[in-house]
DODOGU-866749 format. One line per field, with one value per residue (C-alpha): residue in three letters; residue number from 0; y negated, x, z negated. Coordinates in steps of 0.25 Angstrom, whole numbers, padded with zeros to 4 digits. Example, Ala and Ser with C-alpha at 12.3 -4.5 7.8 and 13.67 -1.06 7.14 Angstrom:
REM DODOGU-866749
resn c(ALA  SER)
resi c(0  1)
y c(0018  0004)
x c(0049  0055)
z c(-0031  -0029)
//
This chain:
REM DODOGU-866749
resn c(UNK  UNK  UNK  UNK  UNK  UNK  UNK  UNK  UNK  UNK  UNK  UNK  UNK  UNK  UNK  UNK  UNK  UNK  UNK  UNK  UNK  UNK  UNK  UNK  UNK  UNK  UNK  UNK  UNK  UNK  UNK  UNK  UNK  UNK  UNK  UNK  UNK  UNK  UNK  UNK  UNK  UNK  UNK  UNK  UNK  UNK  UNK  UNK  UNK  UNK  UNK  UNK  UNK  UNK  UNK  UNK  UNK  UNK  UNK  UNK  UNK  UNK  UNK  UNK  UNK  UNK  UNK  UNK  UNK  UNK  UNK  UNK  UNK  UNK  UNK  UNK  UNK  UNK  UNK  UNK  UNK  UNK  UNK  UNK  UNK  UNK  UNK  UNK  UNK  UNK  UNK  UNK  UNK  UNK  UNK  UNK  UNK  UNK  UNK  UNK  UNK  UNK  UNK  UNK  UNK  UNK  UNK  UNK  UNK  UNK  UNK  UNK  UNK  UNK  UNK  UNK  UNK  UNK  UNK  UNK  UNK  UNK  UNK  UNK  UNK  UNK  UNK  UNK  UNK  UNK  UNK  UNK  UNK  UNK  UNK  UNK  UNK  UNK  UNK  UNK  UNK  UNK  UNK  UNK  UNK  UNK  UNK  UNK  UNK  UNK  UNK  UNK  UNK  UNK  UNK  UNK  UNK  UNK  UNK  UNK  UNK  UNK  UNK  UNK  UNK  UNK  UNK  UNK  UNK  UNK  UNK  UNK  UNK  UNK  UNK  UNK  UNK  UNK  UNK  UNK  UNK  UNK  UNK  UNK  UNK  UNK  UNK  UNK  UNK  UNK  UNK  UNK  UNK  UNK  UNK  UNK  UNK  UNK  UNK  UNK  UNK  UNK  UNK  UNK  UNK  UNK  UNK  UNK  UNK  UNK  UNK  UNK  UNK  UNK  UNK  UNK  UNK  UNK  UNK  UNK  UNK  UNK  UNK  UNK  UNK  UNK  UNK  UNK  UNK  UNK  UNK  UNK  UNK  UNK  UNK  UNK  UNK  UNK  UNK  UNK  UNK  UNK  UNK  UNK  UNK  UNK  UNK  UNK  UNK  UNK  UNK  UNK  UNK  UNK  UNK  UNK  UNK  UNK  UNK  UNK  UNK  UNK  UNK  UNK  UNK  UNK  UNK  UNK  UNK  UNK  UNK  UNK  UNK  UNK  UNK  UNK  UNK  UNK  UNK  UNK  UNK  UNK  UNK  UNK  UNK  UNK  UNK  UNK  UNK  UNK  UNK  UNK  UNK  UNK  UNK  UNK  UNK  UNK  UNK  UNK  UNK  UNK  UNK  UNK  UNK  UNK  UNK  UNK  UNK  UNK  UNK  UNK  UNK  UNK  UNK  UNK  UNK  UNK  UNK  UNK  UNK  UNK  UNK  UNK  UNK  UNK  UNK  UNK  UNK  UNK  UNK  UNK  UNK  UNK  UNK  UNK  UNK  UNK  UNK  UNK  UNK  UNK  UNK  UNK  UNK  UNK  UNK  UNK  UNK  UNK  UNK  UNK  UNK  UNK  UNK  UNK  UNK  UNK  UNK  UNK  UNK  UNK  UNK  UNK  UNK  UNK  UNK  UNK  UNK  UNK  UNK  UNK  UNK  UNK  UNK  UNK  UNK  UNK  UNK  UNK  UNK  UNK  UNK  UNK  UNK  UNK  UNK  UNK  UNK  UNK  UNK  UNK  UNK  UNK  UNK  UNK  UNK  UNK  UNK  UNK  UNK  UNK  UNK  UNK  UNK  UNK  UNK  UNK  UNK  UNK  UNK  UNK  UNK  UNK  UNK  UNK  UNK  UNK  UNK  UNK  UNK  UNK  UNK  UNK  UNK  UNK  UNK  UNK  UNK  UNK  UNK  UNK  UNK  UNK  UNK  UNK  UNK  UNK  UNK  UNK  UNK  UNK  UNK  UNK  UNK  UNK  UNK  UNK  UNK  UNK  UNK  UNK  UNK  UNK  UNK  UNK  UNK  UNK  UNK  UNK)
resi c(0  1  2  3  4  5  6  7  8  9  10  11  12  13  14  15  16  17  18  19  20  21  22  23  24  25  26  27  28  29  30  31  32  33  34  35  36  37  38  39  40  41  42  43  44  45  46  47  48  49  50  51  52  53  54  55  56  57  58  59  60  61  62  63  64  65  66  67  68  69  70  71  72  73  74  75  76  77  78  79  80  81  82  83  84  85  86  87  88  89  90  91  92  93  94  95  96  97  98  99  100  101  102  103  104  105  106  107  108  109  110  111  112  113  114  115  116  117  118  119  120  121  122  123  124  125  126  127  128  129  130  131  132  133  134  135  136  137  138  139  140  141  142  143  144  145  146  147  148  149  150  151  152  153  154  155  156  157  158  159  160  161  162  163  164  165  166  167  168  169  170  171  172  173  174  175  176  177  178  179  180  181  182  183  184  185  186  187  188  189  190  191  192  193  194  195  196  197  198  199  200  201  202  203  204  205  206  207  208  209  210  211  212  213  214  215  216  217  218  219  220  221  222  223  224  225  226  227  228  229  230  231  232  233  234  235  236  237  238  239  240  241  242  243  244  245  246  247  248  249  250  251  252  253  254  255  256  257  258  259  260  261  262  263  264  265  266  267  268  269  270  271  272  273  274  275  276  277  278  279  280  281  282  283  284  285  286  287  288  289  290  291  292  293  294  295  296  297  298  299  300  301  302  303  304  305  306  307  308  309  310  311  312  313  314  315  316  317  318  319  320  321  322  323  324  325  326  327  328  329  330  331  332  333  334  335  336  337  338  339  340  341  342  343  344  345  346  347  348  349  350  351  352  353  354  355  356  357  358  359  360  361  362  363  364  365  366  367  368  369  370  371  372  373  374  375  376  377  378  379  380  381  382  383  384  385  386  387  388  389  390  391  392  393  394  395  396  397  398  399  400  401  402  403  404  405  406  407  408  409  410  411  412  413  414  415  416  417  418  419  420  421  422  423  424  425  426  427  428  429  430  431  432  433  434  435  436  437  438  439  440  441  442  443  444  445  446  447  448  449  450  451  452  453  454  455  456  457  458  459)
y c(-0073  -0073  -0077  -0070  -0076  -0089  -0086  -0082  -0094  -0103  -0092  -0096  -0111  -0110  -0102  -0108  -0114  -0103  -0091  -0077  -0070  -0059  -0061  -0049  -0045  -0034  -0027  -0018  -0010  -0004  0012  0016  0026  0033  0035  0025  0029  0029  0040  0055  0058  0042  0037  0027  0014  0012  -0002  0002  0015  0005  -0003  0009  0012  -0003  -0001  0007  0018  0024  0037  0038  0024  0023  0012  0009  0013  0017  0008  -0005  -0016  -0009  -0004  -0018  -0025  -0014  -0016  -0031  -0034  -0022  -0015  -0004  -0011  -0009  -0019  -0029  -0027  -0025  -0010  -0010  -0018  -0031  -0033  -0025  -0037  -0032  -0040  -0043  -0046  -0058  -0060  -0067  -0054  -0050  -0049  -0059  -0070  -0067  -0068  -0082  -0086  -0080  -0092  -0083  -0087  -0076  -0075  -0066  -0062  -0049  -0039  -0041  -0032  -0039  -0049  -0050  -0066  -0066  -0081  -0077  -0070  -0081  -0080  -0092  -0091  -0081  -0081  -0070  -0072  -0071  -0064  -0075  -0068  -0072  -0058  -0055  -0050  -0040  -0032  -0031  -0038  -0049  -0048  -0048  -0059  -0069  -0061  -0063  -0079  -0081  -0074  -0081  -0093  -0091  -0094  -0099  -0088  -0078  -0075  -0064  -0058  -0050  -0043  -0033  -0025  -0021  -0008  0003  0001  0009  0007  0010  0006  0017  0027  0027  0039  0035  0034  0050  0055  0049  0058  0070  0073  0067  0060  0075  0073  0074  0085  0084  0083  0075  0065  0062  0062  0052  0044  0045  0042  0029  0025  0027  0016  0007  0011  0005  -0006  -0009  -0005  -0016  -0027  -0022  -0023  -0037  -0040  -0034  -0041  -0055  -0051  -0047  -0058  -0071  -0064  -0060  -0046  -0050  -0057  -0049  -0037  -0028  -0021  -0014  -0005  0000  0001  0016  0027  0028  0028  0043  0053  0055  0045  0031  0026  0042  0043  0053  0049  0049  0038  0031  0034  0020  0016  0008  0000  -0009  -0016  -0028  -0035  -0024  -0014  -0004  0002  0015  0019  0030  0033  0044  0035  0035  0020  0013  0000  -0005  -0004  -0015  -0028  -0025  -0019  -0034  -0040  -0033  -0033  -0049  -0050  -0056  -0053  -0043  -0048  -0041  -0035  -0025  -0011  -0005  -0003  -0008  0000  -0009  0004  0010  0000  0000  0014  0019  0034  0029  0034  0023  0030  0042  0040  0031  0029  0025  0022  0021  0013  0006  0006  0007  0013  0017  0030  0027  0034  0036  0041  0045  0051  0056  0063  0075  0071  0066  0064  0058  0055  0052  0043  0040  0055  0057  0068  0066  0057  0044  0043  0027  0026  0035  0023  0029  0037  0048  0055  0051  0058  0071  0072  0069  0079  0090  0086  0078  0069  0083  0085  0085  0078  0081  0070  0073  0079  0081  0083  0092  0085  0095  0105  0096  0083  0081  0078  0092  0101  0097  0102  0095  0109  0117  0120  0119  0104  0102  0093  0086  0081  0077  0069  0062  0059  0054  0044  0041  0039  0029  0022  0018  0012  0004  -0003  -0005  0002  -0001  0014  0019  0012  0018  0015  0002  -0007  -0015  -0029  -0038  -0041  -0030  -0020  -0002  0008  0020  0031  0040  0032  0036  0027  0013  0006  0010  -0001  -0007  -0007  -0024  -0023  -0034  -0039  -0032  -0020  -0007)
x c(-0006  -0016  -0028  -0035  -0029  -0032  -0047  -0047  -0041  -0052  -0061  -0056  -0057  -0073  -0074  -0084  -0079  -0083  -0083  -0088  -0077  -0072  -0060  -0050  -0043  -0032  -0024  -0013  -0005  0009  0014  0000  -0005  -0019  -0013  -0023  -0035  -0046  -0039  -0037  -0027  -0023  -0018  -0028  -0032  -0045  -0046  -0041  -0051  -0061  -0060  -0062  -0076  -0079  -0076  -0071  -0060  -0051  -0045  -0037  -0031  -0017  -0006  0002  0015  0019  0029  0026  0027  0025  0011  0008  0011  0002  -0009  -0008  -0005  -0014  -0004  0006  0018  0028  0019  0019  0034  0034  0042  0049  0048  0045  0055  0067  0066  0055  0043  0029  0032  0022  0014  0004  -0003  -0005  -0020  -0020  -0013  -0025  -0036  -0032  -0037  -0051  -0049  -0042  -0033  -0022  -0017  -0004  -0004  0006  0014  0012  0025  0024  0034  0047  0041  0025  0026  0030  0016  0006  -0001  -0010  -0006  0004  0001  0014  0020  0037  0046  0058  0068  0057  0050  0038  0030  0017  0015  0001  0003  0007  -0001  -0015  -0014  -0010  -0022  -0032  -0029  -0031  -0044  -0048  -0045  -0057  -0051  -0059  -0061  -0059  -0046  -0038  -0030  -0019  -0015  -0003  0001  0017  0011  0012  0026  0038  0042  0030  0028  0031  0018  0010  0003  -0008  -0002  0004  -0010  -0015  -0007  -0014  -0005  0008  0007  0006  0021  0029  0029  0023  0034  0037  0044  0033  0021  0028  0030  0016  0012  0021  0014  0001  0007  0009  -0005  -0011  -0006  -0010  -0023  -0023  -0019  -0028  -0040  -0037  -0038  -0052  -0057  -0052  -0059  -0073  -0072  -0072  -0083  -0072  -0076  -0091  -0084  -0069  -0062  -0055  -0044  -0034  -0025  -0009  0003  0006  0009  0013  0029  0034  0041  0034  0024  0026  0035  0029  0019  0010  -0002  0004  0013  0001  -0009  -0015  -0027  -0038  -0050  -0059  -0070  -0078  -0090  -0098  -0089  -0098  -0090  -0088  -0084  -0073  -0067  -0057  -0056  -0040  -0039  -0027  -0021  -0018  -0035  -0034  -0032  -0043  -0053  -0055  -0056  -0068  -0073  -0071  -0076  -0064  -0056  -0044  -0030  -0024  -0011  -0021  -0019  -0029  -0045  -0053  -0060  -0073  -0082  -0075  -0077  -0093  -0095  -0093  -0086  -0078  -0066  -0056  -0043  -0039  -0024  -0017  -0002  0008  0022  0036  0047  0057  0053  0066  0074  0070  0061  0053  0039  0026  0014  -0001  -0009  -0026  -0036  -0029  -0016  -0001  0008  0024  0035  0048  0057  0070  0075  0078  0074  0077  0070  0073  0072  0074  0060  0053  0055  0063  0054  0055  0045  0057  0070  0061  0061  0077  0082  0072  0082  0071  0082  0086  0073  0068  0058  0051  0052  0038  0026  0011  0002  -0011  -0021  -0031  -0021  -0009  -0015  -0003  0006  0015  0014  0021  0014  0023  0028  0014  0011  -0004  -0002  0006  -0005  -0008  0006  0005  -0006  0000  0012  0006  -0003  0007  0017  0005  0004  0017  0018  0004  0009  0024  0031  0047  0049  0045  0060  0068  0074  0068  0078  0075  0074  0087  0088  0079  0085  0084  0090  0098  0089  0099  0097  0089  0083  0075  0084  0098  0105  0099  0104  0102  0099  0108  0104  0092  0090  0097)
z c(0067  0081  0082  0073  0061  0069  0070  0054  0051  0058  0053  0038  0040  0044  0031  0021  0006  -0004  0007  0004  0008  -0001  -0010  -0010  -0020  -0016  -0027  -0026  -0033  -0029  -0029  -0033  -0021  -0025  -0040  -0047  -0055  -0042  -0036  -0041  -0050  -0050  -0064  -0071  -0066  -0072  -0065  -0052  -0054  -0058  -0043  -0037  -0042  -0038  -0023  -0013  -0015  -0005  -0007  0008  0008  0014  0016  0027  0023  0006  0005  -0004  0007  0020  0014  0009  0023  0030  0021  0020  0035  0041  0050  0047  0040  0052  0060  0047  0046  0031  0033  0020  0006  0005  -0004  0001  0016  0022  0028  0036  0050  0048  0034  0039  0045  0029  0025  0015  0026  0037  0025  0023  0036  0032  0020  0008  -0002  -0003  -0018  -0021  -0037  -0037  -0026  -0011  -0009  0007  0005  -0004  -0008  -0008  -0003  0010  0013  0013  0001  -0001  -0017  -0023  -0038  -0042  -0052  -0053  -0064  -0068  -0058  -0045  -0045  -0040  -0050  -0050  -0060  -0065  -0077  -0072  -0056  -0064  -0072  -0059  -0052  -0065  -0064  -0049  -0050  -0065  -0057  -0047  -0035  -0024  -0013  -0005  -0009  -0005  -0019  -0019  -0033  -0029  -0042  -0044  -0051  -0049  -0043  -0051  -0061  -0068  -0083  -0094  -0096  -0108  -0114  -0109  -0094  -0097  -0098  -0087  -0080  -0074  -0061  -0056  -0040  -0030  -0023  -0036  -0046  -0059  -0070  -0083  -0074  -0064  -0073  -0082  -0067  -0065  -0079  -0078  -0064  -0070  -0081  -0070  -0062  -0077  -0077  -0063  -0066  -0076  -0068  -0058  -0069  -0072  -0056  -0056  -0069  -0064  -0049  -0060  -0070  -0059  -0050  -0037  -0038  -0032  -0018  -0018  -0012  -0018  -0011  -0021  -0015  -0018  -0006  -0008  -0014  -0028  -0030  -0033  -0023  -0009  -0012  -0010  0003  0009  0019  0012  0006  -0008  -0001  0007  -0001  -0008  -0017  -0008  -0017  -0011  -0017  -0014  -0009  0000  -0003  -0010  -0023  -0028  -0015  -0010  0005  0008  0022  0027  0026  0028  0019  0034  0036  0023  0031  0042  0031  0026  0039  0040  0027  0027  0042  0048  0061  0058  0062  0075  0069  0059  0064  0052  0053  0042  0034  0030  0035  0020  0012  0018  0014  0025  0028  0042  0044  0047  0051  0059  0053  0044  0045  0037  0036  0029  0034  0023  0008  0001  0011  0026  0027  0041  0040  0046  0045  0050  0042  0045  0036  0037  0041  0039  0048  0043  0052  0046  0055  0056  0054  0040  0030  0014  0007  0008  -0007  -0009  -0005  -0017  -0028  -0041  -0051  -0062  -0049  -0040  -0050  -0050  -0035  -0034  -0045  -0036  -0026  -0017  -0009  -0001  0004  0019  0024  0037  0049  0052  0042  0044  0032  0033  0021  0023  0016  0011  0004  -0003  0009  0007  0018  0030  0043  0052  0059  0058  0073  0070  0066  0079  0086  0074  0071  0088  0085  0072  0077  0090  0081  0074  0084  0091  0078  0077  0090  0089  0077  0084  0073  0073  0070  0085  0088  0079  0064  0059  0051  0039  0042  0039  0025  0019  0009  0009  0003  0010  0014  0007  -0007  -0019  -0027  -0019  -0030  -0024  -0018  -0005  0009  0014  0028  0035  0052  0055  0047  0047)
//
């Protein structure tokens, strides 16, 4: 781990019985994007809505990569996932290079007990992560489970048992993954516009409605985390961090690198961080792990490639980031991406030199069967786009060819050519395998639930 983990672990021995340090408390959700009640035209989430008003909102946060795992590394290990390793699912054989660089694991130098009550999504077995406890609970076939129904609960007891502090929580939500619970009337009228890249039909407003069903009861789970925080007294000494991986999971969202795939709810709230607060600074989820080495006063780790963005949290208007980027690899099946993205700005190379869709990766949905039947596994896509936000928000009008963008699609490929080869990405030589053991679709596939391809010697 270096010397820097060694200091912070003498650091944490000279730590005084009953310590001030701040608890933190990080919530997450899965598939949920900016489509929760604090954002514009997000369904209802009275509680999540609620937090929001209590702390600080961001309105341009962004994750490392929309991918479930990959996004989860990069945030949790304060790099861009290639360097963490984790460049597919945790589940499908992929892994961290080293789990000990995870946020929670360098905390516990610094004296906190790390406790585990739902999703990590890092690891195919929690136990291999170094959680001091894992409170999860198993279904009788050995599976994980997280739902909110049953993630609250195990959260409400660990807290209603008054733990001694600081203690680092984790509460990860299953919702509001597919597939989503059956809508009620109530979840229909909610309704007022379906998510901007798919059109507005029968099929896909009854989609939304059904996430919104879901986005409910993660709102409920979320609720009873917060009243179990206010009724034993952590909210007065805790930070709260509740955030989701990525996009939600309809067509050119989640596994795409525009912001409807990057895009991700960011709340903060806690000692010193005056509430009521909201920032369209371009943060990254990578900037997560150096924001609380600040904000608790304790030496980053070396391998962090983000900027801590306390100034935010302070009130402060200071810009952060030039650029943010971002990045696809594996999720069902291989689809190598990245991206760089300023305030005006996206830039998206595709790798590997294919053009249809690689349709595995867009999880099955009524959204997903209106798109096939329009013939959407026949389009082409672009090796290259750049994106103007100033008069394209949604990520529509490729300027890639316009000559009075020719210097500005230099300067983006330059960065993010520079990036890549700071952070040592595998992609700069050539087509990355999947590790020995993991499990992909064919790119030519259709549906993520297709038979799987078991990679055999060291990856194909």
């Amino acid at each position: 781990m270096g010397s820097v983990v060694a200091a912070g672990a003498a650091n944490a021995r000279s730590l005084p019985r009953g310590s001030q340090r701040p608890n933190i408390v990080y919530i997450h959700s899965h598939d949920s994007g900016r489509h929760l009640e604090p954002y514009e035209g997000g369904v209802p989430t009275p509680a999540i809505a609620r937090l929001a008003r209590e702390g600080v909102l961001f309105h341009k946060a962004f994750s490392g990569a929309p991918i479930c795992s990959p996004s989860r590394a990069a945030m949790l290990t304060g790099q861009p996932a290639h360097a963490s390793g984790m460049l597919g699912l945790a589940h499908r054989g992929f892994s961290l290079n080293d789990p000990r660089q995870l946020l929670f694991r360098y905390l516990q130098n610094y004296g906190y007990q790390s406790i585990l009550t739902g999703m990590q999504h890092v690891a195919a077995d929690p136990n291999t992560l170094g959680y001091d406890r894992n409170l999860c609970e198993r279904s009788a076939n050995g599976h994980w489970l997280s739902e909110a129904s049953i993630v609250a609960p195990v959260a409400e007891r660990f807290l209603d048992s008054r733990p001694k502090q600081p203690f680092f929580l984790d509460v990860g939500f299953f919702e509001t993954h597919r597939d989503y619970p059956s809508p009620t009337v109530q979840d229909r009228a909610a309704v007022r516009s379906v998510p901007g890249p798919v059109p507005d039909t029968p099929e896909t407003r009854e989609d939304y409605a059904a996430f919104g069903a879901s986005a409910r009861q993660l709102d409920e789970g979320v609720g009873r985390v917060l009243e179990a925080l206010r009724r034993n007294g952590y909210d007065r000494n805790t930070l709260l961090v509740f955030t989701t991986d990525h996009g939600i999971a309809f067509p050119r969202m989640k596994c795409n690198l525009t912001d409807d795939g990057t895009g991700v709810s960011l709340i903060f709230k806690g000692p010193g961080i005056t509430p009521g607060q909201e920032t369209d600074v371009m943060v990254s989820q990578i900037d997560l792990f150096p924001t609380l080495c600040a904000y608790l006063n304790i030496p980053a780790p070396s391998w962090l490639t983000g900027k801590s963005f306390l100034p935010v949290l302070s009130g402060s208007k200071t810009e952060i980031h030039e650029a943010v980027f971002a990045e696809v690899t594996y999720h069902a099946a291989y689809e190598p991406m990245r991206s760089i993205r300023t305030s005006r700005w996206k830039y998206i190379r595709r790798f590997g030199g294919r053009a249809r869709p690689v349709l595995p990766n867009c999880d099955d949905s009524p959204s997903k069967t209106v798109w096939l039947d329009a013939g959407w596994k026949n389009q082409i896509l672009p090796e290259e786009v750049l994106y103007d936000f100033m008069f394209d928000p949604t990520e529509h009008d490729n300027q890639i060819l316009n000559p009075a963008h020719a210097e500005v699609v230099r300067d983006l490929r330059h960065r993010l050519d520079r990036w890549m080869r700071q952070t040592r990405d595998p992609l700069l030589k050539g087509a990355v395998a999947a590790p020995a053991g993991a499990v992909v679709n064919l790119v030519d596939g259709v549906s993520p639930g297709e038979p799987t391809v078991p990679v055999v010697g060291k990856g194909s």
